[in-house]
Every structure is written in structure tokens, then in C-alpha cells.
ZABAPA-697967 format. One record per residue (C-alpha): residue number from 1; residue in one letter; chain; x, y, z. Coordinates in steps of 0.25 Angstrom, whole numbers, plus 5000, padded with zeros to 4 digits. Layout:
BEGIN
k r c c1 c2 c3
NUM A A X Y Z
...
//
This chain:
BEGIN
k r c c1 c2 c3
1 X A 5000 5000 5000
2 X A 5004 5013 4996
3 X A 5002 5027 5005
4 X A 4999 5041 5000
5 X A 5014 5042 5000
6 X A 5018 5034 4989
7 X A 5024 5023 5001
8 X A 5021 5008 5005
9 X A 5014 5009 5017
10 X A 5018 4997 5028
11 X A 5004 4996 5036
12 X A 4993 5005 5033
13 X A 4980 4995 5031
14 X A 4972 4993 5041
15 X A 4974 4981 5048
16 X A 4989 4978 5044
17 X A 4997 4975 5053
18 X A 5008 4986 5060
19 X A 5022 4984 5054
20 X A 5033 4988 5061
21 X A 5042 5002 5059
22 X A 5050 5001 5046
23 X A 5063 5007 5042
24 X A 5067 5009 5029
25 X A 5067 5021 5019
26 X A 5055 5025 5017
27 X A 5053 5025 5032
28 X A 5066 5033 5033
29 X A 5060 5042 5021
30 X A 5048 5045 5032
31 X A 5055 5049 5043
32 X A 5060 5063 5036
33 X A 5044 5065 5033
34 X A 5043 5073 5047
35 X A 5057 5083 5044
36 X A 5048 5093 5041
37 X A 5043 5095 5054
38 X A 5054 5092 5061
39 X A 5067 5098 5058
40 X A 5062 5113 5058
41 X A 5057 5110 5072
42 X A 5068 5105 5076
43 X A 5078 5115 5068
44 X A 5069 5125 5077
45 X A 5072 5121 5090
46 X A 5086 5118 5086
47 X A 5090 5131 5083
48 X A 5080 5141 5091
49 X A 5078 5135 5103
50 X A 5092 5128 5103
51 X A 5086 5115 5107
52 X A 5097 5102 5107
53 X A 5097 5095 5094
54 X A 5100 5083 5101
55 X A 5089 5082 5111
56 X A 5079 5087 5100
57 X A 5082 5077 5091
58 X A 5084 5065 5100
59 X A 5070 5065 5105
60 X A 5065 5066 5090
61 X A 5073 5053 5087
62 X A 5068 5045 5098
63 X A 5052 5050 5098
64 X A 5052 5047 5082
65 X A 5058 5031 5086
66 X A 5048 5030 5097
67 X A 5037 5034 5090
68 X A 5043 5027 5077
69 X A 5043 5014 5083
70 X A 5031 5016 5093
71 X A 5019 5021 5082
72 X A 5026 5014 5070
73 X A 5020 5024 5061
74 X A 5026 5036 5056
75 X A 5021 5045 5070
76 X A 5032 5056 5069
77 X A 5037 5065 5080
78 X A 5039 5079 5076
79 X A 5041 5093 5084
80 X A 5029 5100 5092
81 X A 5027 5109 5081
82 X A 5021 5120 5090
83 X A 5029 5118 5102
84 X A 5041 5119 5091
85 X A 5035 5133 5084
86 X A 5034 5138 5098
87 X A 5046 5137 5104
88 X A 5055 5141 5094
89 X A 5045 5152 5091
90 X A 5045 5160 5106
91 X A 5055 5166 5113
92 X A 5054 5160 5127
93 X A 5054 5145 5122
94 X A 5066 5137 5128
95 X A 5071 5123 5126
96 X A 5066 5121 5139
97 X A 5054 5126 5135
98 X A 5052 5116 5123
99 X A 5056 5105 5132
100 X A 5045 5108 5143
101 X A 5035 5108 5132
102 X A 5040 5095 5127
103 X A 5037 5088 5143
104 X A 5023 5097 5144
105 X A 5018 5092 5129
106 X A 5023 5078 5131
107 X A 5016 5077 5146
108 X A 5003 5081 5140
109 X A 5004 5072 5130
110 X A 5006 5062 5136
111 X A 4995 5062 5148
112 X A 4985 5064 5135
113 X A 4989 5051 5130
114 X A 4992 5044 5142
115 X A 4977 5048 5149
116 X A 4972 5044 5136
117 X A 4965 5061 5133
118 X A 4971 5060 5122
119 X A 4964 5052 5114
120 X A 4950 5060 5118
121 X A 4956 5074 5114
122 X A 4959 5067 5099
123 X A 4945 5062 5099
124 X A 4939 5075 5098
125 X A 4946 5076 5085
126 X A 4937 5071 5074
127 X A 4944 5067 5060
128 X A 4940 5081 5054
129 X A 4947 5089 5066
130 X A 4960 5079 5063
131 X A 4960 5078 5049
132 X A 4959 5094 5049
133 X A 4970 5094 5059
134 X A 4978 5084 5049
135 X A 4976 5091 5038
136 X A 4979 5105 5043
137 X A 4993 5098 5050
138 X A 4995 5094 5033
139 X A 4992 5107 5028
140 X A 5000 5115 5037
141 X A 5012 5105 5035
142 X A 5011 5108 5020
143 X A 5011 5123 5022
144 X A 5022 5122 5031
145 X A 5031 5113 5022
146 X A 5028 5124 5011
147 X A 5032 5133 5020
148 X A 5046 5126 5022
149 X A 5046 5121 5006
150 X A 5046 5138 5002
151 X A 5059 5139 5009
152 X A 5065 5134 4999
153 X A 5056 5133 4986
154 X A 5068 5127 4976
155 X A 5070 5114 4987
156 X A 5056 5112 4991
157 X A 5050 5110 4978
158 X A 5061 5100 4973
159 X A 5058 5093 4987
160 X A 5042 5093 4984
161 X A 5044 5088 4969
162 X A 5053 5077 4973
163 X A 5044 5073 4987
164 X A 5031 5072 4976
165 X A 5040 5064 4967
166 X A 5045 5053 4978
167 X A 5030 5053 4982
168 X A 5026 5047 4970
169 X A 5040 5040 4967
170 X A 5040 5033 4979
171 X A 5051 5024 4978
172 X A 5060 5034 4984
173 X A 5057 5041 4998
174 X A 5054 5057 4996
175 X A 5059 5060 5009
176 X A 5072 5055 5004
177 X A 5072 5063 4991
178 X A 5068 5076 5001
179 X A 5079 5073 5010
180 X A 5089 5072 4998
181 X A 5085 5085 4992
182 X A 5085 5093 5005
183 X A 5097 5089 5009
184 X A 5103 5091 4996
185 X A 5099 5104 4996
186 X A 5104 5107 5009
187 X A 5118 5102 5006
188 X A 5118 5111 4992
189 X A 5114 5122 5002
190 X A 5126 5118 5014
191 X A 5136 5109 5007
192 X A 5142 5107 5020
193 X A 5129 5104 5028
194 X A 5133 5090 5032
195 X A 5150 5093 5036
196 X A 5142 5102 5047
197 X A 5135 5090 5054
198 X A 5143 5086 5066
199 X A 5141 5072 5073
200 X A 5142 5072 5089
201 X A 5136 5063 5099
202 X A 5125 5069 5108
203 X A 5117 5065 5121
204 X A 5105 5072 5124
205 X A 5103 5081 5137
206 X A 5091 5082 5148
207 X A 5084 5093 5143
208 X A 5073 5094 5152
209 X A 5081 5099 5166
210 X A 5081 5114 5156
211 X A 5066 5114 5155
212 X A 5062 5124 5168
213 X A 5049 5128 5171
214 X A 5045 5139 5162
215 X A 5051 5131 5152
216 X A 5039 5120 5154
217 X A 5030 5133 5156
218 X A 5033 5138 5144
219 X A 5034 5127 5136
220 X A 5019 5122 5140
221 X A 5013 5135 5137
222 X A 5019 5140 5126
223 X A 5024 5127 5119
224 X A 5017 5113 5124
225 X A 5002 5118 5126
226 X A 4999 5124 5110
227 X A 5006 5112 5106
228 X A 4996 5102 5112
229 X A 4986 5105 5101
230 X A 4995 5102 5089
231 X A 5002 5090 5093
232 X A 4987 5085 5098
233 X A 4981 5087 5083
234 X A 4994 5084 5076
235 X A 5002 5074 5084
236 X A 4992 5066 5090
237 X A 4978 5068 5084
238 X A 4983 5069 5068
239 X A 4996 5058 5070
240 X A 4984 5048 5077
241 X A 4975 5051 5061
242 X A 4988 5050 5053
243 X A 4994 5038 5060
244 X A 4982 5030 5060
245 X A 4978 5034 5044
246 X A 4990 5031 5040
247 X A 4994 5018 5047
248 X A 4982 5013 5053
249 X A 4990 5000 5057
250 X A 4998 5007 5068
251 X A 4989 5017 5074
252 X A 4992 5027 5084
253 X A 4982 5034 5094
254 X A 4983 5048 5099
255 X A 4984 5042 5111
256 X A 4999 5037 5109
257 X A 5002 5049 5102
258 X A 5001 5059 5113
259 X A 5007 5049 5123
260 X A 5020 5046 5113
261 X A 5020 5062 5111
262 X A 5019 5065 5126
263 X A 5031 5055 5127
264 X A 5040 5059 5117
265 X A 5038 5074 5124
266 X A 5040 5071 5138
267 X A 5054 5064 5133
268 X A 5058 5073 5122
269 X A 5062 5084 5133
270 X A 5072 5076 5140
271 X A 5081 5075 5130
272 X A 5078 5090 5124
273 X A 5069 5086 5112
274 X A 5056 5095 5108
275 X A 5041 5092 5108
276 X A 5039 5082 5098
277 X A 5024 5077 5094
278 X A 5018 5067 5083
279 X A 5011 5072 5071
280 X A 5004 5071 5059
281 X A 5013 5079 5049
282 X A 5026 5071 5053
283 X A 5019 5059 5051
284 X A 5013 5064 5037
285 X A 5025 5067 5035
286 X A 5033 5053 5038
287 X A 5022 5046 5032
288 X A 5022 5054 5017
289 X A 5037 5052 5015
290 X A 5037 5036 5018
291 X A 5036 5033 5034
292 X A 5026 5021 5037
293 X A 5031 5018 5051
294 X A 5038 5021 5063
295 X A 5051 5018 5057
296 X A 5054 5031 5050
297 X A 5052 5039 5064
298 X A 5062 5030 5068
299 X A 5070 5031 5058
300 X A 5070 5046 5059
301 X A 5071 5046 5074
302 X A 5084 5036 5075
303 X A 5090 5047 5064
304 X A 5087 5058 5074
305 X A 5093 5051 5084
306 X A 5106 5050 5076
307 X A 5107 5065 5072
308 X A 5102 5069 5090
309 X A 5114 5060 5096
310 X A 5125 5062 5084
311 X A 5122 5076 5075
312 X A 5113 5084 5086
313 X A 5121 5097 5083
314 X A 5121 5096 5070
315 X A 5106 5094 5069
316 X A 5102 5107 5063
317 X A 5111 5104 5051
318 X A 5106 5091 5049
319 X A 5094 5097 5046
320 X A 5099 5106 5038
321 X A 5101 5095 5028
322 X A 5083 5096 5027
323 X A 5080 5109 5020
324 X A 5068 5117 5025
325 X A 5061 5117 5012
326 X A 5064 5100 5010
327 X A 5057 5100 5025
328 X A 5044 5107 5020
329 X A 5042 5098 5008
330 X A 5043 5087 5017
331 X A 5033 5093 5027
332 X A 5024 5097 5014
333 X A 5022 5083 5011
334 X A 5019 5078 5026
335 X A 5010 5088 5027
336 X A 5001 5084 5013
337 X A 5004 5069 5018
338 X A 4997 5075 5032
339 X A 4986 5080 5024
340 X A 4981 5068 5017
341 X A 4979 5062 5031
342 X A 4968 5072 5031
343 X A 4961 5067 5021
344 X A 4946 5070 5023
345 X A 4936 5057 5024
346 X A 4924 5064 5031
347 X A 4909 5062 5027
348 X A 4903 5076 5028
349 X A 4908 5088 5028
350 X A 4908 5095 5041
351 X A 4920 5085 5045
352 X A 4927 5090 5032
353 X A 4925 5104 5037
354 X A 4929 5103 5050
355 X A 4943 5098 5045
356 X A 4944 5109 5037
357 X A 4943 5117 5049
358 X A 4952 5110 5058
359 X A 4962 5109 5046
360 X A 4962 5125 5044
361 X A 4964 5126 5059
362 X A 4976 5113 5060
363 X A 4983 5123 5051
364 X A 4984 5133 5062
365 X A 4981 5126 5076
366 X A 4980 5112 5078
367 X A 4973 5113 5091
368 X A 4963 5125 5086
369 X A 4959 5115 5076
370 X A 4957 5104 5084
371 X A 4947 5111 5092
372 X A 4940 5118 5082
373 X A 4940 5105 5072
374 X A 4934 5099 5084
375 X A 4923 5109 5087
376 X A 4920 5111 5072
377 X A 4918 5095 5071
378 X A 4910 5094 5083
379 X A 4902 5107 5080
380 X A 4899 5100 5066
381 X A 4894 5087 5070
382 X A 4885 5095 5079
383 X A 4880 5107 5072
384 X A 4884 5106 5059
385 X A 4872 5102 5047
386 X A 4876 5091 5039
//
């Protein structure tokens, strides 16, 4: 069987049995799917707030194994988007700060899933709110990756062509061909790019005795608490939809979402790494450049492993090597492979409307269209004519 994508899908009827993680190329293809979220987050906090590249990507590495080789599926882990906007975005944000934000979200998360109040928060959601709020996450990844694409018009439309044509090639991975083209680029650019890539062993440090009181204050209010609504419709409700269409062998719940997402969080401090959640883009992501299982986020975590413990301070390089405008081609394509996930199956047409709604409102405030997608349904089914 054959998936939008253009790839052999492993185990996606109902009723086949779960295989195992696999590890090959096109698995390895899928694990660069997510790059477009997650190396300007990190290159942010790198070099604004001065955060250790080790610690940083040392708990990337080993959350993507885990959850590699616990959900089986491509579930990624990504930076808090919000929590990453914010902090590098106001004045008074400490590492600190970042790191009391990453205890206080991954306590909450947690208790929600430990106690089980997860699952009746998602069941508010009805398919029209979560299909708006899927679509909306798809539509703002395309804008964005446009956005990054238009830095650089003569790279990205190269990128684009040749990403459509390995689509519809499919013998060869397009994530390699994007790969090969940035960094080709980047070496015209800086000949010397790789002769400055230094290798040193490094341990990681307890970064949690530096987080003081105010740190945890601020990083509560002004960091943790507006981004509870986004990781609840992105990470938790959205992952939970895409997951389950996608691979309806190896199910997740919502439920085991927020508890491997409070986990992750609460751990992620120790060592000095960020807020980190699932979601929906970076598995649209993985998933339309060739990743059927957990084995590309392990794959991808054991490489971030390599580059924490032996080229931490030469990270910012490294990433050099992934032009900007190479990144936005690849989050251009997640966010249409995000989209079609949306697809609308509805039998009437206030369910239709109400995703509408809840789309336009994803696009600017995930947790204002969850509630207003909510009302608007619930409002409908109640007053609306037929």
C-alpha cells in the first residue's frame, strides 16, 4: 500500500498487526521532516539567551529515543513554540526562567494525565473544532515556511521543484535531495564551514540549582501558562487525530500524551534543556518525507546525542550547514501534508462552518479557537436551523 506521499506504508489497515520500529533510509529521510521547527528555536535560544548547547540538545536526543521507541509511530518532539517566542522576545527572560517554565508546564502535564482530566478536557473537542484546529496548525506552517522560503528566492524555488519531483519520483528520498542542495549551498557560501567544527567531549551540568524564585515566578506567568492552550490543541488533541488516521495500528490517547509530555519536562530542566512538547506539524512533517515508525525519531535522537556529547560548541555551525530558505521549503511541505489530515467528512453543513471558524481562529490563538470552536458547535446543534 501506497500513502499520499508517494512511500510503502509498513502497517496502516485496520486490524494488521504493529511491526516494530524500522531503521533504514527512508526512515532516516523522515527524521530531518521536523528541522523546520526546530533548528531556528534552537539557534534562538543559543544565541540570545545563551543557553548550553549541550544540555539543550542532550534532552532532545534522548526524549525523541524514548518516544521513538515507546509510540512506535513518528510522535516528534519539538520546542514549545510559544514559550520559545516569549522568552527570547522579552527582556526579563532568564535561562533560569526557561528552565522553571519547563518544571511548571511538565508538573501540569503530568497531573492531567496522571488523574485522567485530560481525556474529558479533549472530549469537548468535537471533530469540527479539531479538524479547524489541524487545518489552521497546516495553514500557518505554509505561511511561515513561505516566509522563510522568501529569504532566499533563487535557493528556495530550486528546493521546492526538486522536493515536488522526488515526491512523484519516489525511488530516492526528497529530504536527501533537500539536504544535499542546502548544504551545497552553504558550502559555496562558506568554503570553510566544515574546517571550523571543533570536536570536544562534553558532560552535561545540574542546571536547575540556578533557577531561583522569581525565575519560577516568571516563568509561570509569562512563559508556561499562555503556552498551555497550544500544546493542549497542538501536542495533545491534534497529535491524538493525526496519529491514530495515519497509523491506526499503533494508537495513542491524549492520555499518554500529556503524561510523556509532562515527563519529558520535568526531566528536561535537569540537565539544561527547554520546553519541549509533541505536535502535529512535526509529525506532518516526518511523516511526508518518509518516517512510518519510531525508528526515524530514534535515528534522529542518537544523532543529536553525537553532536551534544562531542561537537556542543560547534553546534551553531552545524546548523549553518541547513540554509534558512532550504528549512522553509521543508516546513512548507509539512504544513500541506498537516493539512490534508484536515480533510472534511461532515454530513451537514454547520460542522463545516464551525471548522471554518475554528481554522481562521487556530491561525492566531489556538486556545481562543478552542473555545470559540466549542461554543460555536455546541451553539449550532442547539439553536441552529437545519
Amino acid at each position: 500500500m501506497r500513502d499520499s506521499a508517494g512511500l510503502e506504508d509498513p502497517a496502516v489497515a485496520k486490524g494488521q498487526k504493529a511491526k516494530g520500529n524500522v531503521y533504514n533510509w527512508q526512515e532516516l529521510a523522515g527524521a530531518f521532516g521536523d528541522l523546520g521547527t526546530l533548528i531556528p528555536f534552537v539557534v534562538v535560544y543559543l544565541t540570545i539567551l545563551h543557553l548550553n548547547p549541550m544540555g539543550v540538545l542532550l534532552a532532545f536526543g534522548l526524549s525523541k529515543i524514548v518516544s521513538g521507541l515507546y509510540y512506535r509511530t513518528p510522535v516528534p518532539v519539538q520546542p514549545m513554540k510559544v514559550i520559545g517566542m516569549s522568552a527570547v522576545t522579552q527582556a526579563s527572560i532568564t535561562p533560569g526562567a526557561v528552565y522553571g517554565a519547563g518544571l511548571v508546564t511538565g508538573l501540569a502535564w503530568l497531573v492531567l494525565g496522571l488523574t485522567g482530566t485530560i481525556t474529558y478536557i479533549t472530549r469537548l473537542a468535537r471533530p469540527p473544532v479539531v479538524k479547524g484546529i489541524v487545518l489552521g496548525l497546516g495553514l500557518l506552517f505554509i505561511l511561515d515556511g513561505a516566509e522563510m522560503m522568501a529569504t532566499n528566492f533563487w535557493l528556495a524555488v530550486p528546493g521546492a521543484l526538486l522536493a515536488v519531483g522526488l515526491f512523484t519520483y519516489r525511488k530516492f528520498p526528497a529530504m536527501f535531495g533537500l539536504l544535499a542542495l542546502g548544504a551545497g549551498a552553504a558550502f559555496v557560501q562558506e568554503p570553510g564551514l566544515l574546517s571550523e567544527i571543533r570536536f570536544g567531549f562534553t558532560l552535561p551540568t545540574f542546571a536547575v540549582a540556578s533557577i531561583s524564585w522569581s525565575d519560577l515566578a516568571t516563568g509561570t506567568i509569562l512563559l508556561a501558562l499562555p503556552q498551555l492552550p497550544l500544546t493542549l490543541g497542538n501536542a495533545v488533541i491534534s497529535t491524538t487525530l493525526e496519529n491514530n488516521e495515519l497509523f491506526p495500528d499503533r494508537k495513542v490517547t491524549e492520555r499518554k500524551l500529556s503524561i510523556s509530555t509532562g515527563i519529558m519536562n520535568l526531566l528536561s530542566p535537569l540537565i539544561g534543556g527547554v520546553p519541549m512538547c509533541h505536535g502535529a506539524g512535526g509529525m506532518a512533517g516526518h511523516v511526508k518525507f518518509g518516517a512510518r515508525t519510531g525508528g526515524a525519531l530514534v535515528m534522529l535522537g542518537v544523532l543529536m546525542l553525537v553532536i551534544a556529547l562531542f561537537f556542543s560548541q560547534s553546534v551553531e555551525l552545524i546548523f549553518r550547514i541547513f540554509p534558512t530558505a532550504i528549512l522553509g521549503v521543508i516546513l512548507f511541505f509539512a504544513g500541506a501534508e498537516l493539512s490534508l489530515a484536515a480533510k472534511p467528512d461532515f454530513d451537514n453543513r454547520h460542522d463545516f462552518y464551525v471548522m471554518i471558524i475554528t481554522t481562521g481562529l487556530a491561525m492566531w490563538n489556538i486556545g481562543a479557537a478552542f473555545i470559540v470552536g466549542i461554543l460555536a458547535y455546541y451553539g449550532m446543534r442547539r439553536w441552529a436551523r437545519p
